[in-house]
C-alpha angles and dihedrals in degrees: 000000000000140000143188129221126202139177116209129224100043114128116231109227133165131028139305134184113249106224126236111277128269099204087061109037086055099064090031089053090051095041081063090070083069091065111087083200136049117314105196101190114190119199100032111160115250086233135139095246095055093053089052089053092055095044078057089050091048095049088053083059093259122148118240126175125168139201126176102311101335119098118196112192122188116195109171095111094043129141149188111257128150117274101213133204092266082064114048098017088091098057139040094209087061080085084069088071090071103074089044103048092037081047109060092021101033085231141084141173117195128189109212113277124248126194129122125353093229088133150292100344101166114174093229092115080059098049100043081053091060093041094045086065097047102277117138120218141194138163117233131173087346098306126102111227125204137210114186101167098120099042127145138182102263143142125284131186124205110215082205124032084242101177095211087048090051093046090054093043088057093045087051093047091049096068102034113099113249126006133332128174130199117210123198086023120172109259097201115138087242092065085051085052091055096050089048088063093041089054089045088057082052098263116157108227148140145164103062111142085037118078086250126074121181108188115181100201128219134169101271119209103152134132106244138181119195137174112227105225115247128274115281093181099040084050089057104044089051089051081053090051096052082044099062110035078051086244130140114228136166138223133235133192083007132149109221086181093064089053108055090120088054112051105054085062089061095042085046084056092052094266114146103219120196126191124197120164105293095355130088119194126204124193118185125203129221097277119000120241128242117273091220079204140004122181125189115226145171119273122329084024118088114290122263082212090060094046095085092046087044079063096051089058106039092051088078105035123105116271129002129314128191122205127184122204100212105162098042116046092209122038108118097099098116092056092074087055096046090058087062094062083054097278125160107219139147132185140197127173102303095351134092114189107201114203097195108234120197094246138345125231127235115257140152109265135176123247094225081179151354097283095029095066095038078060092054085050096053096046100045080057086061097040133099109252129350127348111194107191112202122200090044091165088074085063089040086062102064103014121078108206094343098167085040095072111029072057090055088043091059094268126132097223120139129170122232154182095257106221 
């Protein structure tokens, strides 16, 4: 078990680089089991998920090496295997292994994916892709098994935009003969990011950022090289981070453009945002100002991932501020323990109602999830005294180097073995 330290008051000034995204290099990474060639992937995060993906890929007799932040896959020998529930029980992006292995072996067993408890995540969008291009499908002894020996390019319509649904849908496409389009797809820049290295490996396909996909699928055996975009989420938890501590940072290797649901939160809290090429800017006034509502959406709506770390944020800024989780029924886990630092928030149902207060106060709180502890994180870096973060490993799992750079930035912050 792992755990974070982190000593408050301390202003976050400079610049710092933004790592390559995790909710892109996961899908990307198991898209690379469709290449019966070498995959070299560049800007891959140094995260605990990632390493998970390419322990998958090993047990389905690819070769991964890594070095730094450059990832080289070679799946020429690969084969289908189960992926049991050891294996993907851990992760929720283990379920992205489904388009790719029913893809190029028309077969597939799944475990049921873990990750985060942020609500109710079945895999039934996943499993009405496969179904709606000819798979069959049944649950047995808690694995879904797959039979994808009739399948045909089709058409299939999400009922929600679900990124992960829309990313196995794609993998699946790409290796089914003739067209397929995919219709209420997810328009997240990680789902464009998917369809550029799909194009890289010589898959014709189009449409991705829009709500319709058409993907024209071949047999791909290619070598490829391809550079993972840079991390929306992480961006945004950094700018959180200078917010709240009332600092002025900069961004490097950074995509505003991905970030245009972002920003506008930050400017609506008194934060001057500057954008220059590849760089973002944040400055923080003094205190930061009330956000009246805030409603999570789907792409290019505010993030449901930057909602914990908005809290953080909010529960210190001057006046009330209202936030509505519309897209997880249950994620407010971080705001109980942000009433322990001295917080004022109240929640019902998908609503968090955040009374500002002046300062927090250091504790020892519990990471229920990935963001939520990012948020714990955020907000011991504005309180008075030392936050001690438990369940570090959550934050392990989608930040490369986290307490690295809020270090470099000016921050105390040190990960630990937690006793």
């Amino acid at each position: 078990m792992m755990c974070y330290e982190i000593e408050g008051g301390r202003r976050l000034c400079g610049q710092v680089r933004v790592s390559g995204s995790k909710n892109a290099a996961l899908p990307i990474l198991c898209a690379a089991l469709l290449n019966d060639g070498e995959t070299v992937l560049h800007h891959c995060p140094a995260i605990s998920d990632v390493a998970q993906a390419c322990r998958i890929l090993k047990s389905l007799g690819c070769r991964v090496k890594r070095q730094q932040d450059t990832i080289w896959i070679d799946a020429k020998d690969a084969f289908e295997a189960p992926l049991w529930e050891e294996m993907t029980g851990g992760m929720r992006a283990s379920v992205l292994f489904l388009g790719p292995l029913l893809g190029r072996f028309r077969k597939a067993v799944l475990g049921k994916p873990g990750g985060c408890a942020i609500g109710k995540r079945p895999i039934d969008y996943h499993v009405a892709v496969a179904q709606a291009l000819g798979a069959v499908c049944r649950e047995e002894n808690g694995c879904f098994l797959f039979d994808g020996s009739n399948m045909q390019a089709g058409k299939v319509v999400l009922p929600f935009p679900s990124v992960g649904a829309t990313e196995n849908a794609m993998c699946l496409a790409a290796c089914l003969p003739g067209k397929t389009v995919i219709c209420g797809a997810a328009r997240e820049p990680e789902i464009y990011d998917l369809q550029q290295f799909l194009k890289a490996m010589g898959v014709r396909i189009q449409g991705a950022g829009t709500d319709s996909i058409w993907v024209e699928g071949k047999e791909i055996s290619t070598s490829v090289s391809y550079r993972v975009m840079p991390d929306r989420i992480e961006a945004g938890t950094l700018l959180a981070a200078a917010a709240v501590t009332g600092g002025k940072i900069f961004l490097s290797d950074s995509d505003w453009l991905t970030m245009t649901g972002i920003l506008p939160f930050f400017a609506c809290c008194g934060c001057q945002i500057s954008v220059k090429g590849a760089e973002v800017g944040l400055k923080a006034p003094k205190r930061l100002k009330a956000c009246p509502c805030l409603l999570t959406k789907t792409y290019p709506g505010f993030p449901t991932d930057m909602q914990p770390l908005a809290a953080a944020l909010l529960t210190t800024a001057k006046g009330t501020s209202m936030i509505m989780e519309q897209i997880f029924e249950n994620r407010f886990h971080h705001c109980t323990e942000l009433n322990k630092m001295g917080g004022r928030i109240g929640c019902s149902g998908p609503v968090a109602v955040i009374e500002g207060v002046r300062h927090l106060k250091g504790t020892t709180v519990c990471a229920s999830d990935l963001r939520a502890g990012a948020a714990l994180m955020v907000a011991g870096l504005g309180a008075e005294g030392k936050t001690v973060v438990t369940n570090g490993q959550y934050i392990c799992r989608g930040y490369a180097g986290l307490e690295k750079k809020l270090a470099a930035l000016g921050g105390r912050v040190r990960l630990m073995e937690s006793r």
